[in-house]
Each structure stands twice: as C-alpha cells, then as structure tokens.
DOMARTOR-285307 format. One record per residue (C-alpha): residue number from 1; chain; x, y, z. Coordinates in nm, 4 decimals. Each point is the difference from the previous one (the first is absolute). Layout:
<sites>
+-----+-------+----------+----------+----------+
!   n ! chain !        x !        y !        z !
+-----+-------+----------+----------+----------+
! NUM !     A !        X !        Y !        Z !
...
+-----+-------+----------+----------+----------+
</sites>
This chain:
<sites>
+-----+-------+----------+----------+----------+
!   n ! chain !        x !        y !        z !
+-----+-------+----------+----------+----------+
!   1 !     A !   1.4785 !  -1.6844 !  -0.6063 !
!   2 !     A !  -0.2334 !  -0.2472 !  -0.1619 !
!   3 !     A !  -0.3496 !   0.0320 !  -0.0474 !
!   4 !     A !  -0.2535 !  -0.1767 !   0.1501 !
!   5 !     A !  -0.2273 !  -0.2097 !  -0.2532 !
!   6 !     A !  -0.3263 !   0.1121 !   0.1373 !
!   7 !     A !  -0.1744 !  -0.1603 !  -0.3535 !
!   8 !     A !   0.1214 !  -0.3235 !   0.1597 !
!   9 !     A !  -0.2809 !  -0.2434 !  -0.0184 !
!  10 !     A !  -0.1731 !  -0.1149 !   0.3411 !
!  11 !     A !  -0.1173 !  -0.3638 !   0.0884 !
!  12 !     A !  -0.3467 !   0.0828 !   0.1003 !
!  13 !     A !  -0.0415 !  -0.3662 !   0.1504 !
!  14 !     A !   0.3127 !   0.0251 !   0.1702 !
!  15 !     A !  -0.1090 !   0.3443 !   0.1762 !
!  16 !     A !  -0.3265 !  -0.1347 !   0.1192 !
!  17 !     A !   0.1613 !  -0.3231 !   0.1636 !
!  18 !     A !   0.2650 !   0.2706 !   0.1881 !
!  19 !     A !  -0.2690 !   0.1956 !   0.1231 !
!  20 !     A !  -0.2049 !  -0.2588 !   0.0993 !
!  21 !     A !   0.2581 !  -0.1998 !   0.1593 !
!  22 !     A !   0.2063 !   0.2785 !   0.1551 !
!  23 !     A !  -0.3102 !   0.1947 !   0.1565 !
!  24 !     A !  -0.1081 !  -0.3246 !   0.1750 !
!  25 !     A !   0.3293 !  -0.0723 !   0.1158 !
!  26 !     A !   0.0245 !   0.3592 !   0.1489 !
!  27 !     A !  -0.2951 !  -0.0487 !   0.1486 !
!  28 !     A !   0.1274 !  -0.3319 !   0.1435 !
!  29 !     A !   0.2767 !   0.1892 !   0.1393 !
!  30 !     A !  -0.2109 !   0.2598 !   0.1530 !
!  31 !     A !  -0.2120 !  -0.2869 !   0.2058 !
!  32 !     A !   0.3266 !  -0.1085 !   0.1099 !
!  33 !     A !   0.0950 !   0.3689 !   0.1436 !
!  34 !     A !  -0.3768 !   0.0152 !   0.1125 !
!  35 !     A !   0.0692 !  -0.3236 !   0.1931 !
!  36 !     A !   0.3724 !   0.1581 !   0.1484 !
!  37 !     A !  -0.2042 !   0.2983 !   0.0989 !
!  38 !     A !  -0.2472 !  -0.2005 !   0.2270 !
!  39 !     A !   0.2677 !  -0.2559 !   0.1380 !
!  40 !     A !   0.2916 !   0.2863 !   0.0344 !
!  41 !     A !  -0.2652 !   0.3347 !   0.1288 !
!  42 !     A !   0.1646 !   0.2211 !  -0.2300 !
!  43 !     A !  -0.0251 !   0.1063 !  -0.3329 !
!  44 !     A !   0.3249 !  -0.0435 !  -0.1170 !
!  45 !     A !  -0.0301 !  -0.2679 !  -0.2989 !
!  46 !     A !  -0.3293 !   0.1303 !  -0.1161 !
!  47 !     A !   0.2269 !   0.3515 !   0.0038 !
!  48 !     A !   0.2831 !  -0.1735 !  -0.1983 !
!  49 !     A !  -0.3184 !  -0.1055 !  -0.2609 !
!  50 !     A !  -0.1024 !   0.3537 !  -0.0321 !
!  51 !     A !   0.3484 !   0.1645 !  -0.0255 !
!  52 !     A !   0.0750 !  -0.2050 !  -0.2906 !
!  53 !     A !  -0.3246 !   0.0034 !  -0.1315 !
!  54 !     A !   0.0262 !   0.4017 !   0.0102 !
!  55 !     A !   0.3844 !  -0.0155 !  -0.1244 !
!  56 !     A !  -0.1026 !  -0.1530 !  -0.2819 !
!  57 !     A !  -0.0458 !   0.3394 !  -0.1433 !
!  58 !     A !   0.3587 !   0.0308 !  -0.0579 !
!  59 !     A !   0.0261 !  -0.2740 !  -0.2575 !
!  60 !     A !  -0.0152 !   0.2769 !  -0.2971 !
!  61 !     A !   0.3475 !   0.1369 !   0.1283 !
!  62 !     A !   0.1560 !  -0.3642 !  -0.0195 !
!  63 !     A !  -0.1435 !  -0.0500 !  -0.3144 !
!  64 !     A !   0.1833 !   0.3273 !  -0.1533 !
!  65 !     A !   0.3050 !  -0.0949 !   0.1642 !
!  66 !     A !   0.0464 !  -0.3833 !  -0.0908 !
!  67 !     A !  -0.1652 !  -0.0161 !  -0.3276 !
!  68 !     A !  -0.3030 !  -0.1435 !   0.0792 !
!  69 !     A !  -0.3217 !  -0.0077 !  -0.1895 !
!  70 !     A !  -0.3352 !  -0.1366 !   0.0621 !
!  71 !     A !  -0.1728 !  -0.0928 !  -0.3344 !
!  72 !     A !  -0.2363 !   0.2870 !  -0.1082 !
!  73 !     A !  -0.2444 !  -0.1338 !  -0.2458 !
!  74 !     A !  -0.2780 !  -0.1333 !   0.1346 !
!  75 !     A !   0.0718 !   0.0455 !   0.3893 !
!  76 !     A !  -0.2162 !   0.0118 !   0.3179 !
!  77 !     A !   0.1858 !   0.3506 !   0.1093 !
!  78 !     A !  -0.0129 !   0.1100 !   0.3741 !
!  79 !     A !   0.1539 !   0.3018 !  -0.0073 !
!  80 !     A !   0.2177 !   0.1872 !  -0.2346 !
!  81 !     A !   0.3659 !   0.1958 !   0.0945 !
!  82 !     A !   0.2891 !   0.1675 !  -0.2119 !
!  83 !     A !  -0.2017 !  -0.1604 !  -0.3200 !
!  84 !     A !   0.0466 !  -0.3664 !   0.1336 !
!  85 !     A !  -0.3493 !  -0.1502 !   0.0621 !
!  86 !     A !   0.0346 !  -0.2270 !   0.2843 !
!  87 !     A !  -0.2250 !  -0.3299 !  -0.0514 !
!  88 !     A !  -0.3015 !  -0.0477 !   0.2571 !
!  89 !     A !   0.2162 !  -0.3489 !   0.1712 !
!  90 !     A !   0.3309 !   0.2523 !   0.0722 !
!  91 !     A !  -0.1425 !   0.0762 !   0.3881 !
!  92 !     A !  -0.0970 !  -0.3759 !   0.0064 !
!  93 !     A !   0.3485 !  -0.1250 !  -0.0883 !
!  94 !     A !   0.1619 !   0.2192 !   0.2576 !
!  95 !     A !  -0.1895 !  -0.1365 !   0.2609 !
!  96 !     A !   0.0867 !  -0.3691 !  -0.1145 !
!  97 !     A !   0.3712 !   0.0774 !  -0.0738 !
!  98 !     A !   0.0558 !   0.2350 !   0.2417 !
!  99 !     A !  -0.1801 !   0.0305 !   0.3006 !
! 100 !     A !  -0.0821 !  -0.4042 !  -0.0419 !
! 101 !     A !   0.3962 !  -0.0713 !   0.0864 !
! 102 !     A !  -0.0171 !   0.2926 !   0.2640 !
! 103 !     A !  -0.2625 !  -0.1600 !   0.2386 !
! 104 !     A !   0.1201 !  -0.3690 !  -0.0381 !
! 105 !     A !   0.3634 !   0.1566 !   0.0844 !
! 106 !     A !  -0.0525 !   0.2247 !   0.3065 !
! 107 !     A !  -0.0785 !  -0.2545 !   0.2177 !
! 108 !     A !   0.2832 !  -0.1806 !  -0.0625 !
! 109 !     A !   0.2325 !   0.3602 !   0.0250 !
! 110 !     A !  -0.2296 !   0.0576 !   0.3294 !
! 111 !     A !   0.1312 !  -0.3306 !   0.1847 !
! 112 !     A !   0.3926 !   0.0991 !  -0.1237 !
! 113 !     A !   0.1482 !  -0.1690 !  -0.2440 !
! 114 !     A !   0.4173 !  -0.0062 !  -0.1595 !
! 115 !     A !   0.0894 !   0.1559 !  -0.2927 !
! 116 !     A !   0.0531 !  -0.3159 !  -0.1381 !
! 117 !     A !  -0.3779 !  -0.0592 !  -0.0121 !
! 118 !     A !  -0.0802 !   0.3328 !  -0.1079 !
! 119 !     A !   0.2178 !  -0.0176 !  -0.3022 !
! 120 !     A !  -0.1605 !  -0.2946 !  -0.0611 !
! 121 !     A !  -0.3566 !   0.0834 !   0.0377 !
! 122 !     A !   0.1030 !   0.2804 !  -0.2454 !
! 123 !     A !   0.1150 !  -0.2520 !  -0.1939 !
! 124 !     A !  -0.3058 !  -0.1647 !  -0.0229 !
! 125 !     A !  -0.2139 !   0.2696 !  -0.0845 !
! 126 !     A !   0.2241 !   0.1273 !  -0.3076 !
! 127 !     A !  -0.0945 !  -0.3461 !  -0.1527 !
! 128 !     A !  -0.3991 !   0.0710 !   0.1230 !
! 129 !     A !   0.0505 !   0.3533 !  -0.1859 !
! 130 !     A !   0.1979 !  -0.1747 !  -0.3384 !
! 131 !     A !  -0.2630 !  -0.2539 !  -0.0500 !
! 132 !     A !  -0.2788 !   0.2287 !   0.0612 !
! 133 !     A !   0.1419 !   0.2710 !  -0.2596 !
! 134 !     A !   0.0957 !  -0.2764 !  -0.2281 !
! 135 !     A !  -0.3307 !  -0.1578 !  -0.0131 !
! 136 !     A !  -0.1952 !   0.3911 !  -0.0536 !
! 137 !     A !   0.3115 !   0.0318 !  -0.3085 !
! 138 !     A !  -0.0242 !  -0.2984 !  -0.2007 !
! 139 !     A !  -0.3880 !   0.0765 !   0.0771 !
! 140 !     A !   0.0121 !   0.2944 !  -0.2083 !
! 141 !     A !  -0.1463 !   0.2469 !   0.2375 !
! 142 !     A !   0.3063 !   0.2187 !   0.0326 !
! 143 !     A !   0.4184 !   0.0275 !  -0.0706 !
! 144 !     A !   0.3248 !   0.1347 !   0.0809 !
! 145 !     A !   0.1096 !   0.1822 !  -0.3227 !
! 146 !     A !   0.3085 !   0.1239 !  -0.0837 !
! 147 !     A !   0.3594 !  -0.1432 !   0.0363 !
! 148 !     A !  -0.0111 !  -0.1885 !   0.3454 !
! 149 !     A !   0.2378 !  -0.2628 !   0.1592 !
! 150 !     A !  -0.0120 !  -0.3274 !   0.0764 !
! 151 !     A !  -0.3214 !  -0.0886 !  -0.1319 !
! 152 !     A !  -0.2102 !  -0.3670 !   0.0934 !
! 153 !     A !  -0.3303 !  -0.0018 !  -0.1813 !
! 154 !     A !   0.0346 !   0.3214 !  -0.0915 !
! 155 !     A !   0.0210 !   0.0983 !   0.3761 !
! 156 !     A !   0.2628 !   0.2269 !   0.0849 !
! 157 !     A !   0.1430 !  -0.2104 !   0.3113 !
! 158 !     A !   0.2046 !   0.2465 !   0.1760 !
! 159 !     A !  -0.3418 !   0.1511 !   0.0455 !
! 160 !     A !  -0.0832 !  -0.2685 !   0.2314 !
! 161 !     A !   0.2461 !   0.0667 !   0.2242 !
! 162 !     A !  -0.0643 !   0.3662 !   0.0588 !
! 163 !     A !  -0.3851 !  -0.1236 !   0.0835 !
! 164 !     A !   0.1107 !  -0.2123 !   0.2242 !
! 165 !     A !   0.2169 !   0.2429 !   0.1883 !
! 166 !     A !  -0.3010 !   0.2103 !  -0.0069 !
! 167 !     A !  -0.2333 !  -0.2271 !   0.1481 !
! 168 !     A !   0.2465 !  -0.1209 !   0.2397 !
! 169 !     A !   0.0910 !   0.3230 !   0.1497 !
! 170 !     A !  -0.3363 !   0.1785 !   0.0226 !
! 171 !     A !  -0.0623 !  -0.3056 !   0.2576 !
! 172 !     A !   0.2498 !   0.0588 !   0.1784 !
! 173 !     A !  -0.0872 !   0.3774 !   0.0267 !
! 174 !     A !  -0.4056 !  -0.0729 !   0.0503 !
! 175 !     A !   0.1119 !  -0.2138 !   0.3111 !
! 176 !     A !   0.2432 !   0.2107 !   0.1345 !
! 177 !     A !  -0.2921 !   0.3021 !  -0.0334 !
! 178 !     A !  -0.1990 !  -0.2173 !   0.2025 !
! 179 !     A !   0.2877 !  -0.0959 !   0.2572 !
! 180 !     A !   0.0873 !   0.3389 !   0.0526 !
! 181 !     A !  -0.3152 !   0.1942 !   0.0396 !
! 182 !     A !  -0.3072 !  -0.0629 !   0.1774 !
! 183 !     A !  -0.3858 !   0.0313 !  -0.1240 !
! 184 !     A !  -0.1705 !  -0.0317 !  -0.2796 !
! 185 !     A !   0.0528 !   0.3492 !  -0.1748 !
! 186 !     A !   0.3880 !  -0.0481 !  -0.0460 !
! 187 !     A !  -0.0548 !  -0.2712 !  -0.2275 !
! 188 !     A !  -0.1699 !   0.2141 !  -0.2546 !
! 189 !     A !   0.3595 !   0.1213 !  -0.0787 !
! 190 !     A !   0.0127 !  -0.3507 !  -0.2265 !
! 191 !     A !  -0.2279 !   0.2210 !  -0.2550 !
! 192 !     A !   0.3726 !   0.1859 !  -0.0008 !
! 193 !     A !   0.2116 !  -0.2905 !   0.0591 !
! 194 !     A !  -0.1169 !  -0.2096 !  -0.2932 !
! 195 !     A !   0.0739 !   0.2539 !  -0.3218 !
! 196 !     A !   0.3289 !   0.1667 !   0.2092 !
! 197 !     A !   0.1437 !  -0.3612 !   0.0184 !
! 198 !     A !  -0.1169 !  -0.1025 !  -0.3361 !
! 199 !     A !   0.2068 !   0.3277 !  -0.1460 !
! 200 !     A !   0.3034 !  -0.0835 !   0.2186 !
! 201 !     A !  -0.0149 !  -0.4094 !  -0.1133 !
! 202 !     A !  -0.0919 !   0.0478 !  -0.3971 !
! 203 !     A !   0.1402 !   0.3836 !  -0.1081 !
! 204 !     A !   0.2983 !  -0.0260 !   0.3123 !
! 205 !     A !   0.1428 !  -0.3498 !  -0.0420 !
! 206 !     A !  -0.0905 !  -0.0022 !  -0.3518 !
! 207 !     A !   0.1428 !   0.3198 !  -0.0730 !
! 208 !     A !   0.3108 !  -0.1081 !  -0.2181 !
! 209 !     A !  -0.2268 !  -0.2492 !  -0.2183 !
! 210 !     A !  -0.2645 !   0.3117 !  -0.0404 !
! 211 !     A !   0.2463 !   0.2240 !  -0.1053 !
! 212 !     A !   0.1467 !  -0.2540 !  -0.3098 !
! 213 !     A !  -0.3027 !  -0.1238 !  -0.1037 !
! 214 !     A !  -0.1253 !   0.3608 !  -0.0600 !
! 215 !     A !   0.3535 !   0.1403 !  -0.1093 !
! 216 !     A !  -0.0012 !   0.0444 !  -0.3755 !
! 217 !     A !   0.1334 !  -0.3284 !  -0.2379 !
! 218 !     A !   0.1614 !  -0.1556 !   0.3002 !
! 219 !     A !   0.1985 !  -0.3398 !  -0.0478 !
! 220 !     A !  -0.1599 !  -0.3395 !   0.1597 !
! 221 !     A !   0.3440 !   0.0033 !   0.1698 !
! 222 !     A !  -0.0589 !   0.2961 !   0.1966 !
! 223 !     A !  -0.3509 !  -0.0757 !   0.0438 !
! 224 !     A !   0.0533 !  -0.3470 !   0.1657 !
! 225 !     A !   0.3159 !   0.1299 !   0.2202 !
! 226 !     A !  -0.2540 !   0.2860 !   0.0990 !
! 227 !     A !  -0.2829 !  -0.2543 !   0.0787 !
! 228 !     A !   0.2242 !  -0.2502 !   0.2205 !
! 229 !     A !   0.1136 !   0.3591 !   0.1807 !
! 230 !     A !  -0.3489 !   0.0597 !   0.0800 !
! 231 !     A !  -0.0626 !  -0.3963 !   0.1079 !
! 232 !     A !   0.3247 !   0.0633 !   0.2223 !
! 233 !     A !  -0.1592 !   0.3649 !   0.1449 !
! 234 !     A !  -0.3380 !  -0.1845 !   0.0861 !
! 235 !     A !   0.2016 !  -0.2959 !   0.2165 !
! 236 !     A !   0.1896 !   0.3219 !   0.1673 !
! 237 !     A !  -0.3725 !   0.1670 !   0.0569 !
! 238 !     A !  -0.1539 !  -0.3092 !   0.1617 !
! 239 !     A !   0.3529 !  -0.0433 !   0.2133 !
! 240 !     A !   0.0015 !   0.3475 !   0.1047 !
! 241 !     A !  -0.3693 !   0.0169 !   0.0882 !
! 242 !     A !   0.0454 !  -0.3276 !   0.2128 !
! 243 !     A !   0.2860 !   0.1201 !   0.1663 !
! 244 !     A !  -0.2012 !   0.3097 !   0.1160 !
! 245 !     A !  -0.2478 !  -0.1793 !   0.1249 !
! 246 !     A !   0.1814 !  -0.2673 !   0.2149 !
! 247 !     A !   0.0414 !   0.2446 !   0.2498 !
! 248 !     A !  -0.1934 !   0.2966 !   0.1894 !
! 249 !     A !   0.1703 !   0.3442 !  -0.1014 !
! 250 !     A !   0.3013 !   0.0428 !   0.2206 !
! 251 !     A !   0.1943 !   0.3755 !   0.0734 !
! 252 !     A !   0.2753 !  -0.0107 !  -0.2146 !
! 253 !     A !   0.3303 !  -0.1031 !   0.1756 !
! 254 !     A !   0.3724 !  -0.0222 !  -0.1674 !
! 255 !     A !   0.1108 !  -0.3145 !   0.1592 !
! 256 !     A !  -0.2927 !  -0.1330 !   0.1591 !
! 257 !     A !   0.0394 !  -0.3034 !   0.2177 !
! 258 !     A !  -0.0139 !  -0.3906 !  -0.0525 !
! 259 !     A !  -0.2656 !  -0.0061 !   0.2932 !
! 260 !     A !  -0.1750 !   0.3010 !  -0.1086 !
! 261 !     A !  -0.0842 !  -0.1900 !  -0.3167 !
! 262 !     A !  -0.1817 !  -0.2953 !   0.1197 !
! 263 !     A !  -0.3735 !   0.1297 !   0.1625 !
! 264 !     A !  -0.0423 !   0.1868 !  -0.3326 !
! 265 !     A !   0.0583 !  -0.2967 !  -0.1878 !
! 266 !     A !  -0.2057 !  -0.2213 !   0.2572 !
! 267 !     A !  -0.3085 !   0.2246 !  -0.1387 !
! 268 !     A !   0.0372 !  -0.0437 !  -0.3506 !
! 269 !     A !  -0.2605 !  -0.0691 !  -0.2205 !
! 270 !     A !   0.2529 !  -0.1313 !  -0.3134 !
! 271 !     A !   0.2978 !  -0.1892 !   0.1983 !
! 272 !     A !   0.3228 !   0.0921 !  -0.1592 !
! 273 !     A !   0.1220 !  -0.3954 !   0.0595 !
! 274 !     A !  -0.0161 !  -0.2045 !  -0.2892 !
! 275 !     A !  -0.0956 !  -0.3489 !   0.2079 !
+-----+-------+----------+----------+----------+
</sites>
C-alpha cells in the first residue's frame, strides 16, 4: 500500500479562500433550509443540513480507504481520527457538496420524476463534485495518492460517479423517510441515513476499485477494469434504489397481476417510465 505524503506542502492562501468561501456557502445553504422550514412546517431540509453536517465525521474512514490526504503542514485542523487530521472547511464542504445537491433535489424527487431525469440529475452533480475536487487538487490543499484510474487534473474521475450515486440516493431515501412516516421525530433517523448510505454508495459500489487500489503492486489494467466495475455498481445502486421507491411495499406474490401493478405505481415517487 502506498504511503501517504503527510510532509506534503500546504497552500496556506488556498486553505483560507476554501474556508472562507465554503463556510459562507454552507451557511447560504442553511438560510435556504431555514427558509424550506418556514414555507414547508417541518424540519426536514434544515434536518438534511444537520445530518450531513454531523456525517461529516466519517470523512477519516474515506480518507484511509481511497487514498486521500489533506495537506498537514500548516493546517487549520478540526478534529483529528486514525492519524488523519481533518482540515477545519471538511464539515463545510459536506454541506456544500452534499447536503447542497440534497435539498435542491428533493423537491424535484417529491413531485415524481422518471429515471431518465434522475440519472441525469446524477449526472449533473458528478460534474458539480469533479470540478469542485479538481479545483481543491490543483489548489494544493489535498490529493489522491497512490496508483488510481482514470485521472483528469489529478482527480480520480470514477470517484465522481460513486458521489453522485451517493448524493442521489440518500434523496431519494430522506424523502421516502418523510413519505412514509409521520412527525417530526422520525426524521432524526437522517443522522443514520446519511453515513449508512454514504458506506453503501462509496465502500459498497466502490468495493472492486477499493480492493485494487489497496491490493499490493497491482497493474493500471486491473485497476481501471476495477474502477469502471465500481462506476457500473453505482448506476445499479441508484437503479435499484429508484426502483424501490417507485412503489409502496407490496406482500410478495409469485405471479402477481397486470392490474395489481398499476395503483402502486400510480403512487410512486421515482416513475419507472422513461418519458
């Protein structure tokens, strides 16, 4: 396994624009929950903020497992796990990345929508995620190390898939928690949600890249093949979570009915037409 170049010099400019800009746009983000909270009377996007916010926590455990280092010398440190200081912008840049996406998507997820749009909506925000990551790389305030695949920048790009998927999918979950349940308390179960789904996007789906990019003097042949795998298992994830949620769970039948399938797909939240 490679090691992680924790001497690797820092831009200190380039760490106090992040932290300025990323706190006030996660604070930006949290007006706009503040304001869904008010017009909506419940507290489910300023819950979403939160959840992510708290779930940032987990960051240390990607980190190990994709190679990922956050410049040492010189950093603003907000907390410190498994010997990887985390920089004082890492809860910040979860908010923007991830719960950002999450509360300008659930709307759209709440109203129903194909999975033609949601693949493209996911689509949109792996290019969000890649340009973000890009611009923090050739910033110099962290890097993927190692051997990894299909590299832009220095960006890793199959990376930006499995965000996507995970962004994508722990919408869909957060609104069918709220379509399913009733109250206020239930929703605290996206404090669960959030790192549960971020495990089953980034270590699940990205299982067969993790495993060759930590296996010992692997070829870049096997470590691209194993990358597209995971791109391939992260479409499958956001397909399979869809499909679950276009319809209320149903007794399991062996040959159920044409008619039988219709009301459930009449209350669908992600339509399984591609119109």
């Amino acid at each position: 396994m490679p090691i992680p170049p924790y001497d690797h010099p820092l831009n200190l400019l380039m760490q106090t624009v992040m932290t300025v800009c990323l706190w006030s746009a996660a604070i930006a983000f949290v007006m706009l929950a503040v304001v869904r909270v008010r017009r909506e009377r419940s507290w489910f996007a300023l819950l979403i903020v939160a959840a992510v916010a708290f779930g940032s926590l987990i960051e240390p455990l990607y980190d190990i497992a994709y190679h990922l280092l956050w410049f040492v010398p010189g950093q603003w440190t907000l907390f410190t796990s498994f010997g990887l200081p985390q920089p004082i912008w890492v809860m910040s840049a979860y908010i923007v990345v991830f719960a950002g996406p999450a509360l300008l998507l659930y709307p759209k997820i709440e109203r129903g929508i194909n999975l033609v749009q949601l693949f493209r909506l996911a689509g949109i925000t792996a290019l969000t995620t890649a340009a973000f990551e890009i611009i923090a790389i050739q910033g110099g305030t962290y890097m993927y190390y190692g051997p990894q695949p299909l590299r832009l920048f220095e960006y890793p790009l199959w990376i930006a898939v499995l965000e996507a998927d995970q962004i994508t999918t722990f919408t869909i979950v957060a609104v069918q928690l709220r379509a399913r349940t009733r109250g206020e308390l239930p929703l605290l179960g996206l404090f669960v949600l959030f790192p549960a789904n971020f495990c089953f996007s980034n270590l699940g789906a990205g299982f067969p890249g993790l495993i060759a990019i930590n296996t010992n003097s692997p070829s870049p042949l096997l470590i691209a093949l194993a990358a597209l795998l995971s791109v391939v298992f992260a479409a499958i994830a956001l397909w399979l979570v869809a499909l679950g949620s276009a319809a209320p769970p149903q007794p399991y039948r062996a040959a159920p009915a044409q008619a039988d399938r219709g009301p459930a797909r009449a209350a669908s939240l992600v339509r399984a037409d591609s119109r």
